[in-house]
LUMVEX-261589 format. One record per atom (N, C-alpha, C): x, z, y; residue in one letter. Coordinates in steps of 0.1 Angstrom, whole numbers, padded with zeros to 4 digits, always signed. Layout:
N
XZYA
...
This chain:
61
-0316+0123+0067X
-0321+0135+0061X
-0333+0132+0053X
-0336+0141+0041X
-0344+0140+0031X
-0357+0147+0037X
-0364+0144+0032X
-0378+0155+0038X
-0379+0160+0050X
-0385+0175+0052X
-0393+0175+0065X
-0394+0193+0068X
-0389+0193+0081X
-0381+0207+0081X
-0394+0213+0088X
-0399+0223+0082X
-0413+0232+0084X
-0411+0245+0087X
-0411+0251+0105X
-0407+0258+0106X
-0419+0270+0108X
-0418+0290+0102X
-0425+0291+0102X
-0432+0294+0116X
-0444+0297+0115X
-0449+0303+0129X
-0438+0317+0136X
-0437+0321+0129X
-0427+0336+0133X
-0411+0334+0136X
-0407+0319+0131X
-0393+0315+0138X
-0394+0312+0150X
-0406+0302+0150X
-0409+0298+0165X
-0414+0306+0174X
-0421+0318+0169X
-0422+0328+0182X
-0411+0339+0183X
-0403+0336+0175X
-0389+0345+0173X
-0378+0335+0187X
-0383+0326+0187X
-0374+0315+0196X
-0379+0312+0208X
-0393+0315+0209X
-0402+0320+0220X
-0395+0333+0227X
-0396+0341+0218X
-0392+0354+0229X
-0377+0353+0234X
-0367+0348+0224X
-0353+0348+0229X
-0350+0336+0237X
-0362+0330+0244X
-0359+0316+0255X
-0363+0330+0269X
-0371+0338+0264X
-0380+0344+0276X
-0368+0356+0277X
-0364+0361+0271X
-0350+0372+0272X
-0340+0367+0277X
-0337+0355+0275X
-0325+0346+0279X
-0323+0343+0296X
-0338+0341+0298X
-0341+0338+0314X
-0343+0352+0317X
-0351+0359+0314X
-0348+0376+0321X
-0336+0382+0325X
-0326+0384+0316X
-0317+0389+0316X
-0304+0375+0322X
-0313+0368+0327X
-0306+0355+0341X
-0293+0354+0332X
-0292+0352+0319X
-0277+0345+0312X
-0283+0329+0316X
-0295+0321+0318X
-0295+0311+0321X
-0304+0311+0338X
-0300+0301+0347X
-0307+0303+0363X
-0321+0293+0364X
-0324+0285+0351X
-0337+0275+0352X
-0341+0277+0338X
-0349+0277+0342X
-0361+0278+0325X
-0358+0259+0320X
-0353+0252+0326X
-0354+0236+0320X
-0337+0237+0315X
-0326+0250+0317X
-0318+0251+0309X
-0319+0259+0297X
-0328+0270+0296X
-0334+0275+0284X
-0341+0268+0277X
-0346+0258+0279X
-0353+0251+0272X
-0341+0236+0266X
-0332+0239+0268X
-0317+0224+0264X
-0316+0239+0255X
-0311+0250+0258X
-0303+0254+0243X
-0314+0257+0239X
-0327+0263+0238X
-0335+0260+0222X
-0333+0248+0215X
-0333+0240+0219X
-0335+0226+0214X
-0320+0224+0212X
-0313+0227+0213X
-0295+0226+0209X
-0304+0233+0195X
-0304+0247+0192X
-0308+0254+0182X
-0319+0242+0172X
-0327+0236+0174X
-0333+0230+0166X
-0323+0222+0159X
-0316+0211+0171X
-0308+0202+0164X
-0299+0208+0153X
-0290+0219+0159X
-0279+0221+0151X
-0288+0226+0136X
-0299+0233+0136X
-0307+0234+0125X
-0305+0219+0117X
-0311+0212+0126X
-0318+0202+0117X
-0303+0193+0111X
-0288+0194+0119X
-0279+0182+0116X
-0271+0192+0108X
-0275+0204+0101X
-0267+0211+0096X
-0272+0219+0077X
-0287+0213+0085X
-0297+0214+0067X
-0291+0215+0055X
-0283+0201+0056X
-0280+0200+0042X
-0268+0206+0038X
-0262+0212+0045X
-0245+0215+0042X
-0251+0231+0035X
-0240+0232+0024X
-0240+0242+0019X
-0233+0252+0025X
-0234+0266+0025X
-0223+0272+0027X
-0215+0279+0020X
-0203+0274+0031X
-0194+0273+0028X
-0183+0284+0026X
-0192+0296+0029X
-0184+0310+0025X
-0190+0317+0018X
-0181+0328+0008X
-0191+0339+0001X
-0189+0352+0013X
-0201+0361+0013X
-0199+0371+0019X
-0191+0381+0009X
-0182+0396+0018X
-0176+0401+0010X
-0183+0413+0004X
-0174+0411-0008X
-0183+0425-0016X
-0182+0440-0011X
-0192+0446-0014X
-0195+0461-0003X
-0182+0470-0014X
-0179+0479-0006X
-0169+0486-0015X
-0173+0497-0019X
């Protein structure tokens, strides 16, 4: 990968609160498994950067 992925303060406390909702609402039973899918979320960020996408959204009618 080219450069250097700078994420802002407000993503990371946007991924803050949905690690703390995640474990509330017991969809995960250990905070050291909320803490494997944030970190899934970074990677797939980071191994997915450069891909364009790959669809147009549709036009409103």
């Amino acid at each position: 990968m080219v450069g250097e992925i700078i994420y802002s303060p407000f993503f990371i406390s946007e991924l803050d609160d949905l690690a703390k909702v995640l474990y509330q609402q017991k969809y995960f039973s250990f905070v050291e498994d909320v803490d494997v899918y944030i970190d899934k979320i970074y990677e797939f960020i980071k191994g997915n950067i450069e891909h364009p996408i790959s669809r147009n959204s549709p036009k409103n009618s």
